[in-house]
C-alpha positions in Angstrom: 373.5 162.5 178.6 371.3 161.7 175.8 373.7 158.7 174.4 372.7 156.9 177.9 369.2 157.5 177.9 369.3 156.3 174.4 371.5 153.1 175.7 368.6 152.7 178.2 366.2 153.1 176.4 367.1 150.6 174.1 368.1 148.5 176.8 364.3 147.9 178.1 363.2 148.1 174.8 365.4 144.7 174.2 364.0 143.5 177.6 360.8 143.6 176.5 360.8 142.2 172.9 362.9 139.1 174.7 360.2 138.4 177.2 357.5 138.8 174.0 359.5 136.1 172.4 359.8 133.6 174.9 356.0 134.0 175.2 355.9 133.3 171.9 358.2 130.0 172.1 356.7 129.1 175.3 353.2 128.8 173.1 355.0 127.1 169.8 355.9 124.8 172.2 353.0 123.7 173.4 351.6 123.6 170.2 354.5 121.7 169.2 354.1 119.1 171.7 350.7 118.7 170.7 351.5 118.5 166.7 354.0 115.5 167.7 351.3 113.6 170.0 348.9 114.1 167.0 351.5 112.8 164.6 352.8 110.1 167.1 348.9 108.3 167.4 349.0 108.6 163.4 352.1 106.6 163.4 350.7 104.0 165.9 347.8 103.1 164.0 350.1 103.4 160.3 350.8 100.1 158.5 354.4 100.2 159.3 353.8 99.1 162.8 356.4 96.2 164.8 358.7 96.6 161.6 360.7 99.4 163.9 359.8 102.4 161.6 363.6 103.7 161.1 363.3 107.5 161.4 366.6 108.3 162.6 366.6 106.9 166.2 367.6 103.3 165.0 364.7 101.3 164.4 362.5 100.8 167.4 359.2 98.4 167.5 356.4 100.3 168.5 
């Protein structure tokens, strides 16, 4: 008896410590998103602009 309420237990306790998390990612996300558009308006006005900055991605013109 108590080893099941104990598996339950732990069960929600899981449950809710996932959901807690994804809040958490959902938010890093967004701040995420917004760190890159920051970074990406940098990198527009940067000197290295039409030489196709090669990060990676081959080099693309922007």
């Amino acid at each position: 008896g108590d080893f099941l309420e104990n598996r339950k237990e732990r069960r929600e306790l899981k449950r809710e410590r996932r959901q807690e998390k994804k809040g958490d990612f959902l938010e890093n996300r967004k701040e995420r998103r917004e760190l890159k558009r920051e970074r990406r308006q940098e990198k527009r006005q940067g000197p290295s602009r039409g030489q196709g900055i090669g990060n990676g991605r081959g080099s693309f013109t922007r």
